[in-house]
Steps between C-alpha positions, in 0.01 A plus 500: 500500500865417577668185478524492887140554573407275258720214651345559853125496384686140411638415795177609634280279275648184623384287710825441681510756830871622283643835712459735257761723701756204382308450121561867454859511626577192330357608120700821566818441666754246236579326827297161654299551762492288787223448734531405889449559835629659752634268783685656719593943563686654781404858405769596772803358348350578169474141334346197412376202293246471218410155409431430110238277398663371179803372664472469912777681552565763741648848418666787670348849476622800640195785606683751205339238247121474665230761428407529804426283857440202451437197743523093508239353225461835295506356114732714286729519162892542447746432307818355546854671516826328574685570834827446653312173687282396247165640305281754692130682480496825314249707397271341668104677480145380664237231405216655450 
């Protein structure tokens, strides 16, 4: 079995409802993982704002850094990259 499997028949075992989209991500990417929701999208003018539940704050996304639509209270994962106007949402993939 490979070390990923292995780590999401982990993830899976626990009795904590962990997104196992994010576990996965997060055991595979060298990068943190954040986890939030989405609070606001304008899928028109092609932004919004994810809210992360470590820290309360609210960051900018852009639609090139989403998976696909998304809506207001959709739970997702990102990471952080600095901007011009401060730290933003990248790579940002579904709770499952």
């Amino acid at each position: 079995m490979s070390e990923s499997v292995l780590f999401l028949e982990e993830i899976y075992s626990q009795t904590d409802p962990v997104s196992v989209a994010c576990a996965h991500v997060e055991k595979t990417n060298a990068n943190f993982m954040k986890r939030g929701v989405v609070k606001f999208f304008n899928a028109s003018q092609k932004f919004g704002f994810i809210t992360s539940d470590e820290d309360k704050q609210d960051y900018y996304v852009h639609i090139k850094d989403l998976p696909g639509p998304v809506k207001p209270g959709d739970r997702v994962c990102f990471e952080l990259a600095s901007s011009k106007r401060g730290f933003k949402a990248v790579k940002v993939v579904m709770e499952m």
